[in-house]
C-alpha positions as CSV (number, residue, x, y, z in Angstrom):
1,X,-13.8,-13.5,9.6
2,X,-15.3,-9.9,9.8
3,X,-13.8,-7.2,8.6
4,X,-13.2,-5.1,12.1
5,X,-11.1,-2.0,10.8
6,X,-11.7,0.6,7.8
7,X,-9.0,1.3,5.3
8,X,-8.9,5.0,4.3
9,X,-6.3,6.4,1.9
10,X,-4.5,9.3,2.4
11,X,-3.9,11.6,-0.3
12,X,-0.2,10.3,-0.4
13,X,-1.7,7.1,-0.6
14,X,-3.8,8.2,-3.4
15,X,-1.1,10.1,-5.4
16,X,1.5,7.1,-4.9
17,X,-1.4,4.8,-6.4
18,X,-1.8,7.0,-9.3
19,X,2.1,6.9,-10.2
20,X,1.6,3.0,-10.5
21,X,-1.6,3.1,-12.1
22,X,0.4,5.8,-14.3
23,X,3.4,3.4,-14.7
24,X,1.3,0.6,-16.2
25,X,-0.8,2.2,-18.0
26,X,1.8,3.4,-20.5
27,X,2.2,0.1,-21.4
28,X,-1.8,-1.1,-21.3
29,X,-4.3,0.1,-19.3
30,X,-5.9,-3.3,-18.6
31,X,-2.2,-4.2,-16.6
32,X,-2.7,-1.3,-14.7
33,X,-6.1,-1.8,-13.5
34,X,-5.0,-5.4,-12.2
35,X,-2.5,-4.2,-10.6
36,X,-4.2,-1.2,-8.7
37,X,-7.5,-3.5,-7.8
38,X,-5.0,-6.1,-6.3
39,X,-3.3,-3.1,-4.3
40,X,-6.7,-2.2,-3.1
41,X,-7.9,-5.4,-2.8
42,X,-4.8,-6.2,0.0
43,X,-5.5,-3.3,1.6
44,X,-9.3,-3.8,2.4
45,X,-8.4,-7.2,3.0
46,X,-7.1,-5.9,6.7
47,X,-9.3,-7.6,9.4
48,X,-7.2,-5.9,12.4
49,X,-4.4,-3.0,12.4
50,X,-1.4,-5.3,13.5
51,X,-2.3,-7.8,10.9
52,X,0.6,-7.4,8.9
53,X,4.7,-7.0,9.9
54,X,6.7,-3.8,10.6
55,X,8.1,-2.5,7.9
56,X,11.4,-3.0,8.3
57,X,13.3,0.2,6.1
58,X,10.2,2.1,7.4
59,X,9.2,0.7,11.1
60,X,6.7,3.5,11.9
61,X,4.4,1.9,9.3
62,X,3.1,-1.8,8.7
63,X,3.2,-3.0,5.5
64,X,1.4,-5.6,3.1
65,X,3.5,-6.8,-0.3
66,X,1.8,-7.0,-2.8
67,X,2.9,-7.7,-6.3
68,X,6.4,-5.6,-6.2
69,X,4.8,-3.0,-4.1
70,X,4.4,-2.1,-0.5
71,X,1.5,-1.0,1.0
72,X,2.6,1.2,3.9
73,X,-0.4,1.9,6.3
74,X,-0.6,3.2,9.8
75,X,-3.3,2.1,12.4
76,X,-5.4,4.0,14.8
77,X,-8.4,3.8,16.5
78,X,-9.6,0.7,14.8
79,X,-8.7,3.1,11.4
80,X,-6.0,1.6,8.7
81,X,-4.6,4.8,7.0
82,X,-2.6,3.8,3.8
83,X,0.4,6.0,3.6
84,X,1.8,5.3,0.7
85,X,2.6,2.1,-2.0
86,X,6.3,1.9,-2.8
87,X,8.0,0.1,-5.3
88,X,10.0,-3.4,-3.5
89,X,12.9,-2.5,-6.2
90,X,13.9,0.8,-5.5
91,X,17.1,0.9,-3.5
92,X,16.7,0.8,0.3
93,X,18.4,4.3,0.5
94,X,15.2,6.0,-1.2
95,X,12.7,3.7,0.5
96,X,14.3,5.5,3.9
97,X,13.2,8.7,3.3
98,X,9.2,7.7,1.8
């Protein structure tokens, strides 16, 4: 299937990858790579803006798990802006205000 969307990171998007890169890497920086480039990888897997479900602590965003992380994103005009990547174990209380 074509790809029919782009995926373009916001610069929360960006800084919220960093802190996970940041968070492996002080334990190897090979882990953290993987873990980025599949975070990445999910996202520019998108083939259309409602692919994936509402998030539900978050529902003005969609969202793709990946790993232990969320990949919050937004969709408009055939655009996929990542929001942010949250951690799946932080308590719903925090996620609420991301």
């Amino acid at each position: 299937m074509e790809k029919v969307v782009r995926v373009d990171w916001t610069d929360a998007g960006k800084q919220a990858l960093r802190h996970v890169y940041e968070f492996y890497a002080e334990r190897s920086e090979l882990a953290a790579e993987i873990v980025v480039n599949d975070i990445i990888d999910a996202a520019d897997s998108i083939v259309f803006g409602k692919q994936y479900q509402i998030d539900d602590i978050n529902p003005k965003y969609r969202r793709i798990v990946v790993r232990d992380y969320k990949v919050l994103y937004i969709e408009s005009d055939g655009i996929v802006n990542v929001m942010g990547v949250v951690s799946t174990k932080q308590s719903p209380e925090i996620l609420e205000g991301k």
